[in-house]
Each structure stands twice: as structure tokens, then as C-alpha cells.
TORZA-977987 format. One record per residue (C-alpha): residue in one letter; z negated, x negated, y negated. Coordinates in Angstrom, 1 decimal, decimal comma. Layout:
# TORZA-977987
<atom A; <Z; X; Y>>
...
END
This chain:
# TORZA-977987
<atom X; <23,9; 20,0; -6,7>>
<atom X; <21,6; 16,7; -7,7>>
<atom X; <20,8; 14,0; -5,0>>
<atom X; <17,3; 15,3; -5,0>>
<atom X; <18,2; 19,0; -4,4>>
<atom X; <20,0; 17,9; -1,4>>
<atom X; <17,2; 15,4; -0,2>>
<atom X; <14,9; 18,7; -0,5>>
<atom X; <17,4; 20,7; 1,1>>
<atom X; <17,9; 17,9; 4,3>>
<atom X; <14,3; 17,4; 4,4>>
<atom X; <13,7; 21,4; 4,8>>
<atom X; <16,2; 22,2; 7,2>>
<atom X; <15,1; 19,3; 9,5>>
<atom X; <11,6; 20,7; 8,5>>
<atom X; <12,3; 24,0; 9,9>>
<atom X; <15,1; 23,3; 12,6>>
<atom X; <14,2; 20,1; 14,3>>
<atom X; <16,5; 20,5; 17,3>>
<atom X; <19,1; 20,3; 14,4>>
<atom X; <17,9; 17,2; 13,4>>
<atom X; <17,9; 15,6; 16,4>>
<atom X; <19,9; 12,5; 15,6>>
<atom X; <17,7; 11,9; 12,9>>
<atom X; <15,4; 8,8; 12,6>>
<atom X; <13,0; 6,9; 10,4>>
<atom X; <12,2; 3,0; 10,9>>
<atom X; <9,2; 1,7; 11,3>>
<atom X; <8,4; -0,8; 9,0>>
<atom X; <4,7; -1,7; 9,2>>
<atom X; <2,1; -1,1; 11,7>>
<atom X; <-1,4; -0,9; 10,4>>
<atom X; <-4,0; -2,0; 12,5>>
<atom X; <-7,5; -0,2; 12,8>>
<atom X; <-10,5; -2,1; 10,5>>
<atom X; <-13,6; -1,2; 8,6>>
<atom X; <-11,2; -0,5; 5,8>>
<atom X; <-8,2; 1,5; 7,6>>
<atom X; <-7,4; 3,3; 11,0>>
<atom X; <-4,4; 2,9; 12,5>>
<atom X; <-1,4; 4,2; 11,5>>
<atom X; <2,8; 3,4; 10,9>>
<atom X; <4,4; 3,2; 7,8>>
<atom X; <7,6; 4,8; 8,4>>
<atom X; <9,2; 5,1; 4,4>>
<atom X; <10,3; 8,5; 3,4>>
<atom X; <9,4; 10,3; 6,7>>
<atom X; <9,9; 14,3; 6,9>>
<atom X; <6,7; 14,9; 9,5>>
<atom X; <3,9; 17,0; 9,1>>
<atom X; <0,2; 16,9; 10,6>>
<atom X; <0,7; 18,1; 14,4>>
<atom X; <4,6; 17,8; 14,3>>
<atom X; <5,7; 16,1; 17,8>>
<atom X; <7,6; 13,2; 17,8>>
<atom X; <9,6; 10,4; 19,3>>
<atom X; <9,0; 7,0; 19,3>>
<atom X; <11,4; 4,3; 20,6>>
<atom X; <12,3; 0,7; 20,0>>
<atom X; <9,6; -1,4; 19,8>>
<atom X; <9,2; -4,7; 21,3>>
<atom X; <6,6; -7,3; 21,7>>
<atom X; <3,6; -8,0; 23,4>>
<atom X; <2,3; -4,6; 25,0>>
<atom X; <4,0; -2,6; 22,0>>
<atom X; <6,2; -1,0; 24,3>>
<atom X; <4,2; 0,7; 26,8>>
<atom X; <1,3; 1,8; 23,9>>
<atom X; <4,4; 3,4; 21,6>>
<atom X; <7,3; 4,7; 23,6>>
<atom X; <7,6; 8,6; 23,9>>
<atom X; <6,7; 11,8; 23,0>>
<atom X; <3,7; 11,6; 20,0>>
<atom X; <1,6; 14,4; 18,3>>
<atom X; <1,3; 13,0; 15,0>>
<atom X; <-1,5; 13,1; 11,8>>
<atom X; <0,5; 12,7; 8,1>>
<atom X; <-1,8; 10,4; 6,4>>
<atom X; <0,9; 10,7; 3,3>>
<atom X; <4,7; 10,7; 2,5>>
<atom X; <5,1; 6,9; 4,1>>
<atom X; <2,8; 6,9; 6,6>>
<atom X; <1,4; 8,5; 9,9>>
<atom X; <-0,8; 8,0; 12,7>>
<atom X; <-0,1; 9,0; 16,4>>
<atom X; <-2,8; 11,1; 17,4>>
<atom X; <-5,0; 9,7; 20,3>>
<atom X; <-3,0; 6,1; 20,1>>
<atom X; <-6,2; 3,4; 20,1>>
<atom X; <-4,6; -0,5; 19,9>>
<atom X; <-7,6; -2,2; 20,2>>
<atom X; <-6,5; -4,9; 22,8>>
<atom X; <-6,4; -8,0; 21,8>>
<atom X; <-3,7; -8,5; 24,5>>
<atom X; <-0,9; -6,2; 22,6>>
<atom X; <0,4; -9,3; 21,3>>
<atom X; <2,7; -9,4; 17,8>>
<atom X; <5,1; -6,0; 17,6>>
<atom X; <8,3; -6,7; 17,1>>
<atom X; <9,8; -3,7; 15,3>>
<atom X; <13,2; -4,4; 14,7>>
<atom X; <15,0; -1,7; 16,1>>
<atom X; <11,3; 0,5; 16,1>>
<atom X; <12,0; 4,2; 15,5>>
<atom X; <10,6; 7,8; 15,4>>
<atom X; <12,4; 11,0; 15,3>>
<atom X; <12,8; 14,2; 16,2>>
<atom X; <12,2; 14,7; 20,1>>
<atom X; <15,4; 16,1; 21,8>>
<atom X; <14,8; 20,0; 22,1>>
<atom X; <15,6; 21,0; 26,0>>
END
């Protein structure tokens, strides 16, 4: 078995069985503000979400960061690194700097 089978393999099961995936999380490592050139989005590096998937964001700090981007998010792939919580507008100017140092998303826990 080759590293890359197995990343396929991870990346389908928690594809397929999220409540199996659970534990699993992606950092955040760059949030893209909306401009004439970009909407908004999160680059979160090697992510295994697909357009409409639901999932949980935690951790961020800063300014109003916190109350915008904690919870449960449907979310739009805009490709492999980076997505884009549906219906999330941060055009404030009072959001202040995120801090994403601990910033995560995941699977949502499955009740």
C-alpha cells in the first residue's frame, strides 16, 4: 500500500462516513476577504469537503471572528485548499484582525 493509496483510502472513507471521522480536522490558514477580484472564502490546505457538505467551525479569535465563524456551516468547495461558508457575508469593518491560531473545521459530531 503507497502513502497516496492510503490518503485516497482516508480521504474516501471520511468522504462517505463522516460520523467516523469525527475527530478529524483541517486548520485554517488564510481567510480571504470579499473584493472586486475574490469572494470570500478560507483556505483550509488539503481539506476532504465537498460543495453542500455541513461542517464545523471552531477556534477562531479576534475581533468579531468568533461570533461570524463558530458552528455548524453548509459549505461551497471553491477547490482542493479552499472553501466558502455558504451565506457567511464579513463585510464589517468592525470584525477586526482574525486570529486563527487554533481556527479549525471538521466534521460536525453526528447525534
Amino acid at each position: 500500500v503507497t502513502a497516496a493509496s492510503t490518503i485516497v483510502a482516508e480521504t474516501v472513507v471520511s468522504r462517505l462516513v463522516p460520523e467516523q471521522a469525527a475527530l478529524v480536522e483541517w486548520a485554517i490558514t488564510e481567510v480571504i476577504l470579499p473584493s472586486a477580484d475574490a469572494d470570500f472564502a478560507l483556505v483550509v490546505p488539503g481539506h476532504a469537503f465537498a460543495t453542500g457538505d455541513a461542517v464545523l467551525f471552531s477556534g477562531f479569535a479576534g475581533g468579531e471572528w468568533p461570533a461570524l465563524l463558530t458552528g455548524e456551516f453548509i459549505v461551497t468547495v471553491v477547490d482542493a485548499d479552499t472553501l466558502s461558508p455558504d451565506g457567511v457575508d464579513p463585510t464589517s469593518e468592525t470584525l477586526g484582525t482574525p486570529d486563527l491560531t487554533a481556527a479549525v473545521v471538521g466534521w460536525p459530531t453526528l447525534g
